[in-house]
C-alpha positions as CSV (number, residue, x, y, z in Angstrom):
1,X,86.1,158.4,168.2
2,X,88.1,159.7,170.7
3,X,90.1,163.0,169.7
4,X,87.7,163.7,166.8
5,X,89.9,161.8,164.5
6,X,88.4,159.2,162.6
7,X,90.4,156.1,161.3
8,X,90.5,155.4,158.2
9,X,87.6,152.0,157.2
10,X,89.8,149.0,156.0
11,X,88.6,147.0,153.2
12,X,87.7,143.7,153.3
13,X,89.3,141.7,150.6
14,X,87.1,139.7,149.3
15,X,88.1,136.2,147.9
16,X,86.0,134.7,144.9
17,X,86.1,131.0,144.4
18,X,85.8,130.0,141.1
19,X,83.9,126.4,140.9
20,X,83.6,125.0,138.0
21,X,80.6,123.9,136.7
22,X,79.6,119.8,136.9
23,X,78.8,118.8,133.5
24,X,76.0,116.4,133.0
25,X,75.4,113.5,130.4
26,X,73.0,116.1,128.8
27,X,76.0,118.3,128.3
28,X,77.9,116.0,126.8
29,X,75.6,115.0,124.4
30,X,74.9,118.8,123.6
31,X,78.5,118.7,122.6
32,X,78.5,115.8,120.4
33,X,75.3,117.3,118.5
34,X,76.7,120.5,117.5
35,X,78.6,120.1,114.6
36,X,80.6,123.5,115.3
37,X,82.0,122.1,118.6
38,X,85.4,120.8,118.7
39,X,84.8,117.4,118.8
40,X,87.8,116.1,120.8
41,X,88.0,118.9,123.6
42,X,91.3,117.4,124.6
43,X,92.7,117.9,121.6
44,X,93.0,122.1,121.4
45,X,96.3,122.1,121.6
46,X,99.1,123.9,119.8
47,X,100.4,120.8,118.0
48,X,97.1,118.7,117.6
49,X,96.8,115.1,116.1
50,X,96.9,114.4,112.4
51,X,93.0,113.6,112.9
52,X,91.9,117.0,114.4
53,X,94.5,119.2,112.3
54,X,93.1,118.0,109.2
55,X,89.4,118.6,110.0
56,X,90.4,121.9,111.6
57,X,93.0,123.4,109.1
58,X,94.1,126.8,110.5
59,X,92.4,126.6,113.8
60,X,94.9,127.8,116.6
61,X,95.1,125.9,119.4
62,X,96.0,127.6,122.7
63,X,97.0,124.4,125.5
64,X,98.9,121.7,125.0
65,X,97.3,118.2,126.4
66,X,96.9,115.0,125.3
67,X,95.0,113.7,122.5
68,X,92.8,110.9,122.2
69,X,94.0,110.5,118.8
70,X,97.4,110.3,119.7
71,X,97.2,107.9,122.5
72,X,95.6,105.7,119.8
73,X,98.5,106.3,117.3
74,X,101.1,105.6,119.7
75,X,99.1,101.6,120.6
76,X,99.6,100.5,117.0
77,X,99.7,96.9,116.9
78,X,103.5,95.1,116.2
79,X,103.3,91.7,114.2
80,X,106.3,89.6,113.5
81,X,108.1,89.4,109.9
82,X,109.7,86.6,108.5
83,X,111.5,87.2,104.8
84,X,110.9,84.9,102.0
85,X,114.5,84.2,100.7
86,X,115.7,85.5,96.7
87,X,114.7,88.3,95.1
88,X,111.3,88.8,93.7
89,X,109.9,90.9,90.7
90,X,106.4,92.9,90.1
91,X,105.6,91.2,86.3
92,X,102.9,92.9,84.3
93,X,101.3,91.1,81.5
94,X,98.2,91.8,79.3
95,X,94.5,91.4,80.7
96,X,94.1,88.7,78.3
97,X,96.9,86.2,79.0
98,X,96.6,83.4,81.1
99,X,97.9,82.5,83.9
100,X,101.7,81.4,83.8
101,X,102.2,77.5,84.1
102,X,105.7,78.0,84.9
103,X,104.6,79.7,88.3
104,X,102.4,76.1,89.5
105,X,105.9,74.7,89.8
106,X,107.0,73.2,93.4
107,X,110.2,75.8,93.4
108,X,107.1,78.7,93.2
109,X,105.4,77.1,95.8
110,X,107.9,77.1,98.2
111,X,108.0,80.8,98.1
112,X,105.8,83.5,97.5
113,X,103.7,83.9,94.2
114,X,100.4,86.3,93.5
115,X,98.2,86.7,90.4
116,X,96.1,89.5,89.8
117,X,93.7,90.1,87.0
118,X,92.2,93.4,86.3
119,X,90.4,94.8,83.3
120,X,93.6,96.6,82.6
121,X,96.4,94.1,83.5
122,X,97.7,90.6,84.6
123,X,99.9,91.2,87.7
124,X,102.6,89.0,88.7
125,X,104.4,88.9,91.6
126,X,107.0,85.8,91.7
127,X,110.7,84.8,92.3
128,X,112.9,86.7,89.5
129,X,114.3,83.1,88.6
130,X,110.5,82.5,87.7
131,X,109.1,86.1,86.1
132,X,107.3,85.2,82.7
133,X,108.7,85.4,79.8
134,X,107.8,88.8,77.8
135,X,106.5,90.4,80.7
136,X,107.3,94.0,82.0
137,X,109.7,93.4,84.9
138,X,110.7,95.8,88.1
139,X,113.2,94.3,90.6
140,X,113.8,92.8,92.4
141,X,112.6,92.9,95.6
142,X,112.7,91.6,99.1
143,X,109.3,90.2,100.6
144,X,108.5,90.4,104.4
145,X,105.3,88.2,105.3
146,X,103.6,89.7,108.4
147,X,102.7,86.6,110.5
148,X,99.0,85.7,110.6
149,X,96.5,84.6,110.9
150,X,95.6,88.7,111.7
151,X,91.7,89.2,112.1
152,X,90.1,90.9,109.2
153,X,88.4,93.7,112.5
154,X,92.1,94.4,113.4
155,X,92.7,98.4,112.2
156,X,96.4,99.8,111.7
157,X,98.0,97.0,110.6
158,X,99.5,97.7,107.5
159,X,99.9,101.3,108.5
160,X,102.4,100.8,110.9
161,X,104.4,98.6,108.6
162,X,104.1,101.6,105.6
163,X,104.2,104.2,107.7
164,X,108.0,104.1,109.4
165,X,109.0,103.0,105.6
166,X,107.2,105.5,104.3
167,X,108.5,108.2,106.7
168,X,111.8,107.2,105.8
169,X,111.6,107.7,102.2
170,X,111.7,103.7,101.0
171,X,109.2,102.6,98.5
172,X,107.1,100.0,99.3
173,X,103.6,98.2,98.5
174,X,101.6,95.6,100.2
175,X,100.0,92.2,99.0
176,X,97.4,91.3,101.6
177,X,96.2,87.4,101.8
178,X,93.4,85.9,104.0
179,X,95.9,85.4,106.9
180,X,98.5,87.9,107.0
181,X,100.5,90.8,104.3
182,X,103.0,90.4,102.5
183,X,105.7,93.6,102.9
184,X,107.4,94.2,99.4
185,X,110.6,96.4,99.6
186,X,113.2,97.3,97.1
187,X,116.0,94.8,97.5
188,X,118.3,97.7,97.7
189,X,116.4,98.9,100.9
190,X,116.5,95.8,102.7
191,X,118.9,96.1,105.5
192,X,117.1,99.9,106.1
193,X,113.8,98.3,105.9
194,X,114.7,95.8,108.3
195,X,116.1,98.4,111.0
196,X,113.3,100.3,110.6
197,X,110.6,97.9,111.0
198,X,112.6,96.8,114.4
199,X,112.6,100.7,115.5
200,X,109.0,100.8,115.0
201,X,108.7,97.4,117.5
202,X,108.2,94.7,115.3
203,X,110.0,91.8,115.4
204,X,111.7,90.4,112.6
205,X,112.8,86.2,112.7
206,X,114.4,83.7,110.2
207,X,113.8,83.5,106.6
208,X,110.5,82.2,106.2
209,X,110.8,78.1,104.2
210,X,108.3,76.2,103.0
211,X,106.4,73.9,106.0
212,X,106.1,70.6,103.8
């Protein structure tokens, strides 16, 4: 170059485009069929979904996304509850007695009344004005009748009536009949029950009467 001097040669930066790879069907699949994959990628995250937490106890998680598991959790179906008025009580006889006559009655009819035999017990659950004489008795309590008829394929029912209760500490236990569940809550709950049944988006109406 002119005046002996020679310039210094510039780099060229170069720039690297990173294209990420199209995964195939076959891919997929791959993924399914090893058992040692994750098998909800969209669920490494650092809070994951009950689901994938439990399978993968102690696995850390590195982005936050969403979760499959969690979109399902938050579509859980809403039913509407109507009450059956009074107080009812959870009786518990022996195996062998029969069933109560006093519970055939058109009063018992009118509300809510379920028999259940096992090979340990005879279990009751009536209006306290008709529990059984000599019978063990807990009560009372109020009974919520989840709407039907709901189809026997429908998931998540019961869960997101237990659940909320659960969550908020109030016993409860569920007597399930060919149309619908029936929600049993200590009377003492009640009013909370109620409010958080609404919370979780079902809709609560009148006290439920008899149709004749």
């Amino acid at each position: 170059m002119p005046g002996g001097w020679l310039s210094p040669r510039r780099s060229r930066a170069r720039t690297i485009s990173r294209i990420p790879p199209v995964r195939t069907h076959d891919d997929e699949a791959r993924d399914h069929a090893l058992p040692w994959r994750h098998p909800h990628p969209r669920c490494r995250l650092m809070a994951p979904c009950h689901t994938c937490s439990a399978r993968y106890r102690g696995v850390r998680f590195e982005m936050p996304s969403a979760c499959s598991h969690r979109d399902a959790q938050m579509r859980t179906p809403t039913v509407e509850l109507s009450s059956f008025p009074g107080a009812y009580v959870i009786a518990r006889l022996p195996s062998g007695d029969p069933f109560p006559a006093d519970l055939l009655t058109t009063q018992a009819i009118e509300g809510f009344v379920s028999f259940t035999r096992t090979p340990q017990e005879v279990s009751v659950v009536c209006p306290a004005e008709l529990a059984p004489a000599g019978a063990e008795i807990d009560g009372p309590w109020m009974a919520l009748y989840a709407s039907g008829p709901i189809p026997f394929g429908l998931t998540g029912v019961v869960a997101s009536l237990v659940g909320p209760l659960s969550a908020a500490g109030s016993p409860v236990f569920v007597v399930s009949t060919f149309d619908g569940d029936v929600l049993m809550v200590p009377a003492s709950h009640g009013d909370r029950a109620r409010e958080i049944l609404t919370s979780a988006g079902h809709t609560l109406i009148q006290d439920r009467r008899s149709t004749r």
